[in-house]
Each structure stands twice: as C-alpha cells, then as structure tokens.
C-alpha positions as CSV (number, residue, x, y, z in Angstrom):
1,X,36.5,16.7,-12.0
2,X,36.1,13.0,-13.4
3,X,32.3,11.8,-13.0
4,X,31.6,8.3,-11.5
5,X,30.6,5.7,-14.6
6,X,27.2,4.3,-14.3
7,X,26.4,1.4,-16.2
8,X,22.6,2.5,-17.1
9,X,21.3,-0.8,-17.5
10,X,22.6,-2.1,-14.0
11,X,20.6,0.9,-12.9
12,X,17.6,0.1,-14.9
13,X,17.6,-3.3,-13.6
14,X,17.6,-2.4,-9.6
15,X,15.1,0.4,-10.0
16,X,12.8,-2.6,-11.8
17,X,13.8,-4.9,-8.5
18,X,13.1,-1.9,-6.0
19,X,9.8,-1.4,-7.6
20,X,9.1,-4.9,-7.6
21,X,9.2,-5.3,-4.1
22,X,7.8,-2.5,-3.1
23,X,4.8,-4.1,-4.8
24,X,4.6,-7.7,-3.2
25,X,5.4,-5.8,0.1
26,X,1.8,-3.8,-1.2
27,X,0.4,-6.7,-2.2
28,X,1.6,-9.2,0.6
29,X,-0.3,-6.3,3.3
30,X,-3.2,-5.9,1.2
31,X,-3.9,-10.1,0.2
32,X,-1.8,-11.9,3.3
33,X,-4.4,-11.1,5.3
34,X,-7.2,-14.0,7.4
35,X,-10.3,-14.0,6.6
36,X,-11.1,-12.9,10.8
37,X,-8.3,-9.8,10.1
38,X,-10.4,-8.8,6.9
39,X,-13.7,-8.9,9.0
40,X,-12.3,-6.9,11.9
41,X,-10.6,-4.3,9.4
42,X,-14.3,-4.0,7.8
43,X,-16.6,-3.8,10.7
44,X,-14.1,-1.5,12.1
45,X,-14.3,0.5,8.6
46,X,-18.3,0.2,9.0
47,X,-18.5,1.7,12.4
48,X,-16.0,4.7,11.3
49,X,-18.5,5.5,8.6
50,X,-21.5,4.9,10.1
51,X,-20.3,7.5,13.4
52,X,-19.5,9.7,10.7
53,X,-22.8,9.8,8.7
54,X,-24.4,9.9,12.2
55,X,-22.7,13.8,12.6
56,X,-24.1,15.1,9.1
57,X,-26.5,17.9,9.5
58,X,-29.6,17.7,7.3
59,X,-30.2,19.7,4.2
C-alpha cells in the first residue's frame, strides 16, 4: 500500500485561497449591497421585530 505524496505547502497554500474567497464572497454579499437594497433589508428587519415584540405577553 504506497500512500499518495502531498506537498504540505501546496496544500497550505489552497486552503489559504479557499478561505480567502470564501471571505470576499462574505464580504462582497454583506458590503456590495445599494443603499435602496440596505433600506429594504432593514425596514423589512424592523417590521419582523416589531410583529414579534407585538406577541410578547406581559410580566
């Protein structure tokens, strides 16, 4: 049974480029955004936890 050879440093090296753009992709969904897409996301956000707080019961 002969084991494949794995250069570590190759594998170092694509884990660091997988991470890396699994980053940007984070970063491009979170920051690529308009200014109109931000509102909507936030008034949608606002009327989620508004219906939400409308359900509690009182203490």
């Amino acid at each position: 049974m002969s084991a494949e050879i794995v250069n570590l440093r190759r594998v170092r090296k694509e884990k660091a480029r997988a991470d890396g753009k699994r980053e940007a992709e984070a970063n491009r969904a979170a920051f690529g955004r308009s200014k109109a897409e931000k509102a909507a996301t936030r008034a949608t956000q606002a009327a989620a936890d508004r219906k939400l707080d409308g359900h509690r019961r009182e203490d």
